[in-house]
N, C-alpha and C positions, 0 to 999 in steps of 0.2 A: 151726735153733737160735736161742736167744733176743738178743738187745738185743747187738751187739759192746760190747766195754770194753776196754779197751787194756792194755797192761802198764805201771803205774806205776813209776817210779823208787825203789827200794829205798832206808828209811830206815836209817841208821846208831844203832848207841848203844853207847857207853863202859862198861865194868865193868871194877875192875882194871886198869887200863892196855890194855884188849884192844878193840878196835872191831869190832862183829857187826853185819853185814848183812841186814836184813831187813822183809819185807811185813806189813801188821799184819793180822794172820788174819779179823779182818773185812772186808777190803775183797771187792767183787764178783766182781773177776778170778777166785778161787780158783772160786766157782760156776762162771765161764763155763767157766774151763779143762776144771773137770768134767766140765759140760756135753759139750763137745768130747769128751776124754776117753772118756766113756760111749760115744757115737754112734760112736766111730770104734773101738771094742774091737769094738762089734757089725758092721762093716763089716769088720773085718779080722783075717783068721787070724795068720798071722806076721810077723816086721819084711819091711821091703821090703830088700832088701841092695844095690838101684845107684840109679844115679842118679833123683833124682824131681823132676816138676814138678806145682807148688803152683799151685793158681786160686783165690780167695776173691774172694766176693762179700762186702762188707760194707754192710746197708742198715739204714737210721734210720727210725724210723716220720716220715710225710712230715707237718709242721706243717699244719694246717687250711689252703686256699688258695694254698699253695705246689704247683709243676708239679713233677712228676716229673725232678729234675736232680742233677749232683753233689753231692757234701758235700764243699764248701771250706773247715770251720771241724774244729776240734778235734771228736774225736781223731786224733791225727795217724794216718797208714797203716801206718807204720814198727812203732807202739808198739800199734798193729791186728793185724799181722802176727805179733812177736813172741810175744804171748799165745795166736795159735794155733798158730804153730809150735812152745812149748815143750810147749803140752798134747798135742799131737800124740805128738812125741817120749817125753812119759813115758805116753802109751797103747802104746806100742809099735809104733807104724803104720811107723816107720825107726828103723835104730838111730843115727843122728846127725840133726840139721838140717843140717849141714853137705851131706846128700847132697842135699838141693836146690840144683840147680843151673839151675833157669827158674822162675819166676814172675811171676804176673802178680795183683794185687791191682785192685779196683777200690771205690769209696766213695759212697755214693749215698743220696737220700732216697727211702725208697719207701712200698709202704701198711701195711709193720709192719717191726717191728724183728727181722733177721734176721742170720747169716751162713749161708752156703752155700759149700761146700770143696770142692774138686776134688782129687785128687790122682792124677797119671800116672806111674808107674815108665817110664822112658827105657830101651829096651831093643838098640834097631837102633842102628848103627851111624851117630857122630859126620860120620860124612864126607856118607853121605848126607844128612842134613839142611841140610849145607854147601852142597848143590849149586842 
């Protein structure tokens, strides 16, 4: 999928004495989510009902000259992560985020701009994994 974008921080605005939360319908997120969205309807029959772990790879097309290494600068991983897990969730791939319970994120420059999503339903039992 194309270029990550993060999940911006929701702008507020006043009418009436009432303060309404919200993104301004142009911003890119909405594409990515789509994006996301789309590929994961095509990948997935029904919600996943137990527990799942999450992998994403998020890569940055690599600046001319620079090695292949992390992305230490904005955007942050956190506001990475969110925007795919909320597209996730309203594709119906889980019926909560909440059912992510391992994750593992990673951020990187590489030779185009990508994400790459894993996603594993946890099905065996708790204990064993303990051992």
């Amino acid at each position: 999928m194309g270029k990550p974008i993060a999940q911006p921080r929701h702008r507020a605005s006043a009418r009436n004495g009432f303060v309404r939360m919200y993104l301004p319908s142009d911003h890119p997120v909405h594409g990515y989510k789509t994006m996301i969205a789309i590929e994961a309807q095509r990948q997935f029959g029904s919600p996943i009902e137990g527990a799942v772990r999450l992998d994403v790879l998020f890569a940055f097309a690599q600046p001319k000259g620079r090695k292949l290494q992390f992305k230490i600068s904005k955007p942050d991983i956190d506001n990475l992560e969110k925007a795919v897990m909320d597209a996730l969730t309203n594709a119906g791939v889980w019926l909560d985020d909440a059912q992510v319970v391992e994750k593992h994120s990673t951020k990187v420059f590489g030779e185009r701009d990508a994400t790459t999503i894993f996603i594993t339903p946890l099905s065996f039992p708790l204990e064993e994994r303990l051992k």
